[in-house]
C-alpha positions, 0 to 999 in steps of 0.5 A: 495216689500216694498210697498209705505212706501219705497217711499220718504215721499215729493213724491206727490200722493202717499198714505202712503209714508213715506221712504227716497231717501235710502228706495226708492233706495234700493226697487228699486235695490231689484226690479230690481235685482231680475226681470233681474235674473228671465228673465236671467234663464228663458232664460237660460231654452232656452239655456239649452233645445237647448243644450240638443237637439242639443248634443241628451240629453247627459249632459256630452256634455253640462253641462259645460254651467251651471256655466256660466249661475250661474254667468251671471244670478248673476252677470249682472244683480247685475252690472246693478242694482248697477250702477242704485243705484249708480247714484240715478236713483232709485228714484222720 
């Protein structure tokens, strides 16, 4: 996202590093976060087209499954970056 200006500047081969441990955390949780919450809604796409199928396209019959999905694609992936984050596995 940041690019290589995020990485640790004592990181060897890379071009143009210049960040910290923090820079380099908080691109990795950037990362992370955001790539798990793309491929929860993708699978949540899934979801929704079997339930819509499975109850013949009535939404009043599946729409109670649009808030779980809201707050799995959020805050999973948000507990898993976090705790990626916390114990400094981010970096080099």
């Amino acid at each position: 996202i940041w690019g290589t200006w995020a990485v640790p500047s004592d990181t060897p081969y890379f071009t143009g590093a210049m960040g910290n441990v923090n820079t380099c955390t908080s691109q990795g949780f950037v990362k992370m976060m955001f790539s798990l919450t793309v491929a929860t809604y993708y699978a949540s796409l899934i979801l929704q087209a079997f339930m819509g199928i499975r109850n013949n396209f009535k939404e009043e019959e599946y729409a109670w499954i649009e808030l779980p999905i809201h707050v799995v694609a959020y805050c999973v992936p948000c507990a898993i970056a976090s705790m990626i984050a916390a114990t400094e596995n981010f970096n080099p």
